[in-house]
C-alpha positions as CSV (number, residue, x, y, z in Angstrom):
1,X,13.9,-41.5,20.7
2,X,15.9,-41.4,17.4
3,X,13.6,-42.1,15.2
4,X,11.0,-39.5,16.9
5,X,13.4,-36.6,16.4
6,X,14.9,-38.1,12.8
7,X,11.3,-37.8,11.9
8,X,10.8,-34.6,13.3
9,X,13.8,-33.3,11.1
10,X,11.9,-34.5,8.1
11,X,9.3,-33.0,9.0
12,X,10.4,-29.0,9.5
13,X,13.7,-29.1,7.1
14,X,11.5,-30.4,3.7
15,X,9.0,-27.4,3.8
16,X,11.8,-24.9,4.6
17,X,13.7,-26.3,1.5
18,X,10.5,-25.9,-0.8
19,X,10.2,-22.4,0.5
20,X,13.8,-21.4,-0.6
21,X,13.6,-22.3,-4.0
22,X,10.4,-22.0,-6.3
23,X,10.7,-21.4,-9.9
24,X,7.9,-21.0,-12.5
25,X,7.8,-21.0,-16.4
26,X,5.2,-20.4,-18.4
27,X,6.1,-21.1,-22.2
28,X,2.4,-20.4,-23.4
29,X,2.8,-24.0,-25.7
30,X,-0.3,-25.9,-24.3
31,X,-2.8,-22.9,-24.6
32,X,-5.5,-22.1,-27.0
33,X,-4.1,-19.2,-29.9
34,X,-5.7,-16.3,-30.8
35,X,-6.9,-15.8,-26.7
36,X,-5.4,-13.7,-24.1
37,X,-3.6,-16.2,-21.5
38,X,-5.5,-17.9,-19.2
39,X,-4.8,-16.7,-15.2
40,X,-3.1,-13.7,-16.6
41,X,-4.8,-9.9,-16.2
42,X,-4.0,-8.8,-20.2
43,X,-4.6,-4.9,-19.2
44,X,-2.9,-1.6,-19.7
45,X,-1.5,1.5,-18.0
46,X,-3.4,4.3,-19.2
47,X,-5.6,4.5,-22.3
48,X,-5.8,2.4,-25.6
49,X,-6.2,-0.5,-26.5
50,X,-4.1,-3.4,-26.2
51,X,-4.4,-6.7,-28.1
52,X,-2.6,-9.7,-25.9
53,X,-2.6,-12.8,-27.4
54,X,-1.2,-16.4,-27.6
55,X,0.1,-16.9,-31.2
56,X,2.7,-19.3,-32.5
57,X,5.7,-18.4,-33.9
58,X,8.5,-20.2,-35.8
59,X,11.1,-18.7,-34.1
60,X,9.9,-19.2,-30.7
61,X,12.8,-20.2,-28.2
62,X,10.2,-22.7,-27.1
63,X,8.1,-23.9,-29.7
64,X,5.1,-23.3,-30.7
65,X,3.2,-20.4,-29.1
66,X,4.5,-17.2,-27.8
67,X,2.8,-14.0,-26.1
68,X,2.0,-11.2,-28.4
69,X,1.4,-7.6,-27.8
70,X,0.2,-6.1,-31.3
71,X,-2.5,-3.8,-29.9
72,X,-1.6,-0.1,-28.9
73,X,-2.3,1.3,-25.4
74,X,0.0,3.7,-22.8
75,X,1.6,1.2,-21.6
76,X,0.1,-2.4,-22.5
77,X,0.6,-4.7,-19.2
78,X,-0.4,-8.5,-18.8
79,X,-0.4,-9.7,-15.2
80,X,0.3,-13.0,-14.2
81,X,-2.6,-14.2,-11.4
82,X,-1.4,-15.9,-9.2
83,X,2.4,-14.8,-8.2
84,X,3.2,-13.3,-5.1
85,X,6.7,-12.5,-4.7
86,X,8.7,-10.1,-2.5
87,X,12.2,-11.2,-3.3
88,X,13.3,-13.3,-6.0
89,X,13.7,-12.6,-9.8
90,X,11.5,-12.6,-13.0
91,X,12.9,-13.1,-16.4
92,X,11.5,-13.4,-19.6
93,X,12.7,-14.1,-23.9
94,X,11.3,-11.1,-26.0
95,X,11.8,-10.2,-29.5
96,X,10.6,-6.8,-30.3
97,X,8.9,-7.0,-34.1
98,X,7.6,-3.7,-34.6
99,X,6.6,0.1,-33.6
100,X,7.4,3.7,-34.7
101,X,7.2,5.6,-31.4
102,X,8.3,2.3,-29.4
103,X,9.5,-1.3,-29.9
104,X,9.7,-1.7,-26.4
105,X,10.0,-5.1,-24.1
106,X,9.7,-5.0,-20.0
107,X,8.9,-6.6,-17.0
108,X,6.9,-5.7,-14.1
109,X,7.5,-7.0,-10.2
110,X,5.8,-6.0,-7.1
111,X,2.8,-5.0,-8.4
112,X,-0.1,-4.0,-6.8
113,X,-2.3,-3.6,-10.1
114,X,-1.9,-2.0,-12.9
115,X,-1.6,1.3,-11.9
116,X,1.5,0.6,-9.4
117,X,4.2,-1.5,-9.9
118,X,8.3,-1.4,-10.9
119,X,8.8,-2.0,-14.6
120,X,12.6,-2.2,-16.2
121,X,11.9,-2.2,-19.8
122,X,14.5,-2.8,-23.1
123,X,14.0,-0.4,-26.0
124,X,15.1,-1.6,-29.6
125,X,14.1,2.2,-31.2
126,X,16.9,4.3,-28.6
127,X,18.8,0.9,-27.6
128,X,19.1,1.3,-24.0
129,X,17.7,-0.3,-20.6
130,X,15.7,2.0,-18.5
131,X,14.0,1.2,-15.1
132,X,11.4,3.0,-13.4
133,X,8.3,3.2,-10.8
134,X,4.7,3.7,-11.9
135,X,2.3,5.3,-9.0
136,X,-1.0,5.9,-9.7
137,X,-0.4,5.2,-13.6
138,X,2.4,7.6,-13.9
139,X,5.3,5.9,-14.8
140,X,8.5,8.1,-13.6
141,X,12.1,7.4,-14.6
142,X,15.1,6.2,-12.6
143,X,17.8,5.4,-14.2
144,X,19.2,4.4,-17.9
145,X,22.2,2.7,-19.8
146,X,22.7,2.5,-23.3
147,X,22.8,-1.3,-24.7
148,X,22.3,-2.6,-28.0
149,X,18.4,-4.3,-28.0
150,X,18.4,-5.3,-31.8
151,X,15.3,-5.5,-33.9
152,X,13.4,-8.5,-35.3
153,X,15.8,-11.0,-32.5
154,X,15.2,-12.7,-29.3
155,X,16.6,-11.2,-26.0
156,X,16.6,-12.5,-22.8
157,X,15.7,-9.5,-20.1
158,X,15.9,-10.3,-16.2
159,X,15.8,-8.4,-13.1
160,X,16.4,-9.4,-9.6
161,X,15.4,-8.1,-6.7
162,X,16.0,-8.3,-3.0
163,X,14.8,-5.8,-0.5
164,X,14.9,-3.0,-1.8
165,X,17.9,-3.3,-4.7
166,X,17.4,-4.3,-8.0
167,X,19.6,-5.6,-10.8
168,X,18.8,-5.4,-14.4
169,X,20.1,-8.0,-17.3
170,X,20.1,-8.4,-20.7
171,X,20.9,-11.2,-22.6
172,X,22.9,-12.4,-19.6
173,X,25.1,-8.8,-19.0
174,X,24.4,-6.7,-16.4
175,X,22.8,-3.1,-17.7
176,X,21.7,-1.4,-14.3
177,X,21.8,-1.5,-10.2
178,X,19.3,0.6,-8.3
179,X,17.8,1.2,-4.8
180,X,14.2,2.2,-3.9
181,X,11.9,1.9,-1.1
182,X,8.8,2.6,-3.0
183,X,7.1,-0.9,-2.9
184,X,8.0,-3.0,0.0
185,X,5.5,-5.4,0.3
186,X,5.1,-8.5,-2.0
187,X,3.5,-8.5,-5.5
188,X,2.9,-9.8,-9.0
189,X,5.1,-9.9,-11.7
190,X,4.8,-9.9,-15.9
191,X,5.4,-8.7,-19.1
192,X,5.0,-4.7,-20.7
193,X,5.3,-3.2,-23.2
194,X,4.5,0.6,-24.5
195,X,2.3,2.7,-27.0
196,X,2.4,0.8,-30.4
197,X,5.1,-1.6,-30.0
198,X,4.5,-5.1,-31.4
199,X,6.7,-7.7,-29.0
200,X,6.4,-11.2,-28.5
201,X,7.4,-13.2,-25.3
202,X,7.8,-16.5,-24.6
203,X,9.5,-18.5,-21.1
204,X,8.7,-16.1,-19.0
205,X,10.4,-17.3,-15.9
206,X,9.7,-15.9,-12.1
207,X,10.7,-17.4,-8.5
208,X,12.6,-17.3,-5.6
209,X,16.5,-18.0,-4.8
């Protein structure tokens, strides 16, 4: 009888603790350059006409390649396939290079496409952290806090999110808190960025707690 219920235990606790914890990172180092990302939707928000590619980079936090958004769209957005996350965090390094109206660097969660989705994004032009919902391709503003995002370095933007509040980081300090019930349900997460603003990315980093 022991051993029946010892392997029993084994049984239901080892998927349970697989389900509390998944982390993924993508570092972009094994893929071809010069090509969107494979199993990532490299779109935009709105109209133009974005350019994401992987491209390597000396001063990539994880060497060689990086993500690179050179092209010039609304709001550029690249999609990563296959995550499905309701709670949990997503976090990626970004180092904003270029981009007179914008040198902008964000991250999406909960999205349903590219039309709908929450995006907190770090701006290196007005040096602040804003957050906001996009329905239907408008993007609408929630809430802001000024925080030096410098030019031409690496920064490390995260947000987490449980139900339905939300935490903002950069570079490991906290910028913003916010509540919203406008998407509930699970969705994808990845990278933004907006009108002409050149930004690359690299260990972008999403899972569960």
């Amino acid at each position: 009888m022991k051993i029946i219920l010892t392997r029993l235990l084994v049984v239901i606790i080892v998927p349970m603790g697989m389900a509390m914890a998944q982390t993924q990172t993508i570092n972009f180092d094994n893929l071809k350059a010069g090509d969107p990302p494979p199993g990532w939707t490299a779109t935009k928000t709105g109209s133009g006409q974005p350019k994401w590619t992987v491209e390597s980079d000396d001063t990539a936090p994880s060497k060689p390649n990086v993500l690179k958004q050179s092209g010039q769209a609304t709001y550029p957005v690249c999609i990563k396939e296959d995550s499905n996350l309701k709670d949990g965090f997503v976090e990626v390094k970004f180092k904003p290079l270029a981009g007179k109206e914008d040198q902008a660097g964000g991250l999406i969660w909960r999205a349903k496409d590219a039309n709908n989705y929450y995006v907190a994004r770090a701006n290196a032009l007005e040096d602040n952290i804003t957050i906001y919902h996009t329905i239907q391709g408008r993007r609408t503003e929630k809430k802001r806090a000024n925080m030096k995002v410098a030019t031409n370095q690496w920064h490390t933007l995260r947000v987490d999110f449980q139900n339905n509040h939300f935490t903002v980081a950069l570079d490991g300090k906290k910028a913003l808190e916010w509540d919203d019930d406008t998407f509930k349900d699970a969705g994808k997460v990845g990278v933004w960025t907006k009108a002409d603003s050149v930004t690359l990315f690299d260990d972008f980093t999403y899972g569960t707690k």
